[in-house]
FIPA-997459 format. One record per residue (C-alpha): x, y, z. Coordinates in Angstrom, 1 decimal. Layout:
BEGIN
+--------+--------+--------+
!     px !     py !     pz !
+--------+--------+--------+
!      X !      Y !      Z !
...
+--------+--------+--------+
This chain:
BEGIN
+--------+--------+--------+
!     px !     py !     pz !
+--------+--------+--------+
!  -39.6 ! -130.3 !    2.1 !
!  -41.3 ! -133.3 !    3.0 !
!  -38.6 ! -136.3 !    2.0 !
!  -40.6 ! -139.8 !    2.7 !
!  -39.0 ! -142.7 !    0.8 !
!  -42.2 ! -144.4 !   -1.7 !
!  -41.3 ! -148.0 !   -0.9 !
!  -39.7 ! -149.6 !   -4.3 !
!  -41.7 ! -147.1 !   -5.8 !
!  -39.4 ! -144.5 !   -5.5 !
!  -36.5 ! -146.4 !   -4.1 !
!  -34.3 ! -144.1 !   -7.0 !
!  -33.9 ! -140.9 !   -7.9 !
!  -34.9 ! -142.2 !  -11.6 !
!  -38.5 ! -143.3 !  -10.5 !
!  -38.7 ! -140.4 !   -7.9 !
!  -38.2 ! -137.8 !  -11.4 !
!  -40.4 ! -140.5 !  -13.5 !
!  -43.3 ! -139.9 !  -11.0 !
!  -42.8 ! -135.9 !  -10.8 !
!  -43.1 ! -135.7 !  -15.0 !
!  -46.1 ! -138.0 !  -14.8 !
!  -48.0 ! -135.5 !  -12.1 !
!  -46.5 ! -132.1 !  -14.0 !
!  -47.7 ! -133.6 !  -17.7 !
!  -51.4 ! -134.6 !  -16.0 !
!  -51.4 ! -131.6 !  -14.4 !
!  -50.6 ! -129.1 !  -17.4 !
!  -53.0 ! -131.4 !  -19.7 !
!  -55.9 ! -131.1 !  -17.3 !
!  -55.1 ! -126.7 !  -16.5 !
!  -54.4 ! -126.1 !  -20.1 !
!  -58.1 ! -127.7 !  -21.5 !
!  -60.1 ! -125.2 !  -22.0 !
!  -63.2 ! -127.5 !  -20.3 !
!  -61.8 ! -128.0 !  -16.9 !
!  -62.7 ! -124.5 !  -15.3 !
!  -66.5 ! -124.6 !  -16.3 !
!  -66.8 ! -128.3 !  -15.5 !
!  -64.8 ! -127.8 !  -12.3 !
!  -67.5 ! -124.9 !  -11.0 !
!  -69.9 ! -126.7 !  -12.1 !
!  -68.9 ! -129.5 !   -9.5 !
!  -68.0 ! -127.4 !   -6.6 !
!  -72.0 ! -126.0 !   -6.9 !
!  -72.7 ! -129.6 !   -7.0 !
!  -74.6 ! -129.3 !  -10.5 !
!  -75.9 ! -132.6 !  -11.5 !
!  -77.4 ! -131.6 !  -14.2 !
!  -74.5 ! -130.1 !  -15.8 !
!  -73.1 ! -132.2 !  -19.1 !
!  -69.8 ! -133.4 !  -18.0 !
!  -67.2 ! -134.7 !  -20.6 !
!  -64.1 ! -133.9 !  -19.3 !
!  -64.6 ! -134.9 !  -15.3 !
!  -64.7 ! -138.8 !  -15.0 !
!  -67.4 ! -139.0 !  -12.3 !
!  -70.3 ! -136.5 !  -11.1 !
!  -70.6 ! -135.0 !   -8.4 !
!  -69.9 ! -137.0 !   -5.5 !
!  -69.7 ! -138.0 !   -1.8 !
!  -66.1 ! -138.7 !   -1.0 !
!  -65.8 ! -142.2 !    1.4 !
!  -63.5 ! -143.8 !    3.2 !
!  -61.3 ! -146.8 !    2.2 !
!  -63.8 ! -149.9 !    3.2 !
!  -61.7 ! -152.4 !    1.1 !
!  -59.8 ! -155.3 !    3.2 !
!  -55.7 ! -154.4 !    2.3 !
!  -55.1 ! -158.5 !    2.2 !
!  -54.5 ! -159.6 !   -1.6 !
!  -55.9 ! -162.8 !   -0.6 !
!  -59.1 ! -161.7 !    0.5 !
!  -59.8 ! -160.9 !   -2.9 !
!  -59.1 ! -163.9 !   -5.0 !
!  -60.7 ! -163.9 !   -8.1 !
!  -60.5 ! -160.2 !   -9.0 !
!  -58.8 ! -159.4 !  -12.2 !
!  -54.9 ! -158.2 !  -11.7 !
!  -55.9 ! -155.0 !  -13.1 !
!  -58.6 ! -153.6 !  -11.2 !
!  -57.6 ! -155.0 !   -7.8 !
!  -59.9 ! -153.9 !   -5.1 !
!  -57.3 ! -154.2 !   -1.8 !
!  -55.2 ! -151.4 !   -0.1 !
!  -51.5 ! -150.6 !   -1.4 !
!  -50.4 ! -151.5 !    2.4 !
!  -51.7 ! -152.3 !    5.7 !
!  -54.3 ! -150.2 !    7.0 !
!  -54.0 ! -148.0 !    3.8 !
!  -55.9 ! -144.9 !    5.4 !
!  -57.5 ! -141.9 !    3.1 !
!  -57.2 ! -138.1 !    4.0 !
!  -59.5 ! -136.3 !    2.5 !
!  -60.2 ! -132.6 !    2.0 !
!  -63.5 ! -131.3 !    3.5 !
!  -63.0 ! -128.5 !    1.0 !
!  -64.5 ! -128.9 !   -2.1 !
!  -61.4 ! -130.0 !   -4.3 !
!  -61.8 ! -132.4 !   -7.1 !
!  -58.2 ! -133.9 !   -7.5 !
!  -54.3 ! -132.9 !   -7.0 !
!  -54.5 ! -131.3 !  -10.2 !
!  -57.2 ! -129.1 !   -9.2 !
!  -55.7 ! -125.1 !   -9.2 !
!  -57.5 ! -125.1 !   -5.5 !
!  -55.4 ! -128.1 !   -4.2 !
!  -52.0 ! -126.5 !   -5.0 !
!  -52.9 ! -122.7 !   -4.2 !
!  -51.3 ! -121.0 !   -1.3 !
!  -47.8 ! -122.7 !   -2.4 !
!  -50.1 ! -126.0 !   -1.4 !
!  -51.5 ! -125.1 !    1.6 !
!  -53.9 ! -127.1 !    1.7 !
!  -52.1 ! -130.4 !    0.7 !
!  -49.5 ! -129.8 !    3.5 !
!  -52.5 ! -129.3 !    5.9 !
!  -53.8 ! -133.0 !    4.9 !
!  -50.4 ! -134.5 !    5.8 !
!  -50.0 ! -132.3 !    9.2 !
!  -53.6 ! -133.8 !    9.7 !
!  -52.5 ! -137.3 !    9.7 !
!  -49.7 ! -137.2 !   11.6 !
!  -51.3 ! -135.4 !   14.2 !
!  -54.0 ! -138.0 !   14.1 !
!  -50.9 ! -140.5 !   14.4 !
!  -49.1 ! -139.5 !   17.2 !
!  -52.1 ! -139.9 !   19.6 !
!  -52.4 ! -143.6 !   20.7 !
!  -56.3 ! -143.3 !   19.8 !
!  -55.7 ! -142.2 !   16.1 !
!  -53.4 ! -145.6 !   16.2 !
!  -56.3 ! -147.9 !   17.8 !
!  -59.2 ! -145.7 !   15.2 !
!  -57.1 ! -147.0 !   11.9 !
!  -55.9 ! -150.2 !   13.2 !
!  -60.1 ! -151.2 !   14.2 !
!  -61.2 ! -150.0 !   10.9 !
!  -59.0 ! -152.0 !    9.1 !
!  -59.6 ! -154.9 !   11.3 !
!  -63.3 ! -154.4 !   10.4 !
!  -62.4 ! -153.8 !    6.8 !
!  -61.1 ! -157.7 !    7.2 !
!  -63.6 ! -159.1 !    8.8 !
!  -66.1 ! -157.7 !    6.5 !
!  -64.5 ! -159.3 !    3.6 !
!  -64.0 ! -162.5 !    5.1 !
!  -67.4 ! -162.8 !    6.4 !
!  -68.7 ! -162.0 !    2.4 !
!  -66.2 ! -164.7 !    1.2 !
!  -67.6 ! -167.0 !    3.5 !
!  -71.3 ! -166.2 !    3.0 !
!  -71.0 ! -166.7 !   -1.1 !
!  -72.8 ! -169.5 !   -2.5 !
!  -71.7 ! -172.3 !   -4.0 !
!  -70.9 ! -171.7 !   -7.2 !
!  -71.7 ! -174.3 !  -10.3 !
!  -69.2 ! -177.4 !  -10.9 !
!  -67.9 ! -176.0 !  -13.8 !
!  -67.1 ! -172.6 !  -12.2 !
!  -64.0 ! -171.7 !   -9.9 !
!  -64.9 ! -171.7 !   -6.2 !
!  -63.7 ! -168.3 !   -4.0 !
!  -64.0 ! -171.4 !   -1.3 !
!  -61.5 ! -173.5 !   -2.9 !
!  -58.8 ! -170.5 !   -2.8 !
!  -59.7 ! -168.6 !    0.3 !
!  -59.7 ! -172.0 !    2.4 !
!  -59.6 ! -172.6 !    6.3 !
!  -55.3 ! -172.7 !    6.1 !
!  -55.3 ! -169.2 !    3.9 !
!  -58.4 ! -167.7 !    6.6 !
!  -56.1 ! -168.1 !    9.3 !
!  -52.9 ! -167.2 !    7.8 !
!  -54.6 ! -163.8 !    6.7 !
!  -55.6 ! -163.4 !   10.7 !
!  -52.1 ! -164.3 !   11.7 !
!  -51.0 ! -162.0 !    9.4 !
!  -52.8 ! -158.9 !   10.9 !
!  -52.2 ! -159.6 !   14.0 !
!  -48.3 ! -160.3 !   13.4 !
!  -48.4 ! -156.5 !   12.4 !
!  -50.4 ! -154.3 !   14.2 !
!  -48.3 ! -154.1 !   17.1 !
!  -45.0 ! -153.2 !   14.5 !
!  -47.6 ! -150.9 !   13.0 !
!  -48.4 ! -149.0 !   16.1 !
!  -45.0 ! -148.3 !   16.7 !
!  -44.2 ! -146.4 !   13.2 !
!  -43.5 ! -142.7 !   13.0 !
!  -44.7 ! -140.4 !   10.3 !
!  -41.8 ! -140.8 !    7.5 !
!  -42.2 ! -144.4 !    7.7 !
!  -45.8 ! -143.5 !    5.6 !
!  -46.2 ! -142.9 !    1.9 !
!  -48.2 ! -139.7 !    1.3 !
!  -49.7 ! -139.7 !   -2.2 !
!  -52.3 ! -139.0 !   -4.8 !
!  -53.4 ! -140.5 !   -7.5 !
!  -53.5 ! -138.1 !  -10.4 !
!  -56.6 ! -137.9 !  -12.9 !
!  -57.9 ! -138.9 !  -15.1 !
!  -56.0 ! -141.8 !  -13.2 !
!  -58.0 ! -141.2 !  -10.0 !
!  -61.1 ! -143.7 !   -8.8 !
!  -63.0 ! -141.1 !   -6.5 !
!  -63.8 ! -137.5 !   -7.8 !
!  -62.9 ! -135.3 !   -4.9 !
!  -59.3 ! -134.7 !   -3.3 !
!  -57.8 ! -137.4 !   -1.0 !
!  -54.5 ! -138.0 !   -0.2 !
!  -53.7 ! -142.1 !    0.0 !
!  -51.6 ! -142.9 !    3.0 !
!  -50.0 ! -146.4 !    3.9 !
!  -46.7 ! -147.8 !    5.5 !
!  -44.0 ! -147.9 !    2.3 !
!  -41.7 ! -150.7 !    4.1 !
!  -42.3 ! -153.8 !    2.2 !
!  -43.2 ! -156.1 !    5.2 !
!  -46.5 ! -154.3 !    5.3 !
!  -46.9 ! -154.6 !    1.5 !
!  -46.5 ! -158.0 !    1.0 !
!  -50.2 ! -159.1 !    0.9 !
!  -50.9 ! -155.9 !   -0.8 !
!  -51.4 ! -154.5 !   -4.1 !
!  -48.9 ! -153.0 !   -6.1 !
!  -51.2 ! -152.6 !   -9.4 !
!  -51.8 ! -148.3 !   -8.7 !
!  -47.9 ! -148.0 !   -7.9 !
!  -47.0 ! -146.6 !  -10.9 !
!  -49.6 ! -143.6 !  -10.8 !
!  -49.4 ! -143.1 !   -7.2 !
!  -47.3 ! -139.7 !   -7.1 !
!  -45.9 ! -139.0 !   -3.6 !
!  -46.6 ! -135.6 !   -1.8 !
!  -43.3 ! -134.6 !   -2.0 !
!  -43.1 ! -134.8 !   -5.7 !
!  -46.0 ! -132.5 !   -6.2 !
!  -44.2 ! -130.4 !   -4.2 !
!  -40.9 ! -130.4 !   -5.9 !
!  -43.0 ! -129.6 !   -8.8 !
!  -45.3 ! -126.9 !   -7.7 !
!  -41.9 ! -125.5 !   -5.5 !
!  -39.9 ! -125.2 !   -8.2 !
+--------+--------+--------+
């Protein structure tokens, strides 16, 4: 059994259980409608043309997590849809197979076979000093992408609130700082300081299986969001469920 602690996510046993019921009732709701199996074959033949009413996106190309994990990077969005990472370098796994969510009978066959492979994956990926450098430049880019949008927006009108006027010169360099105060404490965490996780539909944003992977210890959540924490359902949970 894989036993990572979620951060204050599930710091208790109470939120650990509150997380398994939330996976086992999305799960049984989504297996027990009688439109999931047709919609689902439809997607795994790719069928664009099929009428989907139950699946909350088409067929799709699964991507990577491009967004910058630095709240402050960010500062106008709405508290509610925030596009940043839950944590520094906040890396996705996802499935080459053909697997729309967590939920999906495929993900969880084979006593999860396949979701266990995803984590074994990652860690393998992590204990090799390249898989460290790979994550660590790809959210580095992730930053500088972000910062070099913020500073190329226009001016907005005088009546208007100014990205400028929050993400200033002192906050630029103290998001910098910030990365670079962590990376080398990232580089030296081992697999059970991550948070492996999935976010269960219909609460999920990308419509094919990816497992969500980030450091849980606070000091690299602290310019992060913690908006998706309460639908973020750690591996081990869907084990304990799917176990039992």
């Amino acid at each position: 059994m894989f036993r990572h602690r979620f951060g204050n996510i599930a710091a208790s046993k109470e939120q650990f259980e509150r997380l398994k019921d939330h996976y086992k009732k999305q799960r049984d709701e989504f297996r027990n409608d009688p439109r999931s199996a047709p919609e689902l074959e439809a997607w795994r033949k790719q069928d664009n043309d099929f009428a989907y009413h139950l699946l909350n996106t088409p067929p799709t190309t699964p991507a990577s997590n491009l967004a910058s994990y630095d709240s402050r990077q960010y500062p106008l969005s709405p508290n509610d849809k925030r596009p940043e990472g839950q944590g520094f370098c906040h890396t996705l796994v996802i499935s080459k197979a053909r697997v729309y969510n967590v939920v999906d009978p495929d993900a969880t066959a084979n006593k999860c076979s396949l979701l266990k492979e995803m984590h074994d994956h990652f860690v393998a990926f992590w204990q090799h000093d390249q898989g460290k450098e790979k994550i660590l430049a790809r959210a580095k880019r992730a930053v500088d992408d972000q910062d070099k949008k913020l500073r190329d927006a226009p001016s907005p009108s005088s009546n208007s609130q100014s990205t400028n006027s929050v993400y200033n010169d002192a906050t630029r360099s103290s998001v910098f700082a910030q990365f670079n105060k962590l990376k080398d404490a990232f580089k030296k965490l081992q697999a059970k300081d991550f948070v492996f996780a999935f976010h269960v539909f219909p609460d999920n944003s990308i419509g094919h299986l990816h497992m969500h992977v980030f450091p849980h210890n606070e000091a690299f959540r602290e310019f992060s969001t913690h908006v998706y924490d309460w639908k973020t359902v750690p591996l081990e949970a869907v084990l304990e469920v799917e176990e039992a």
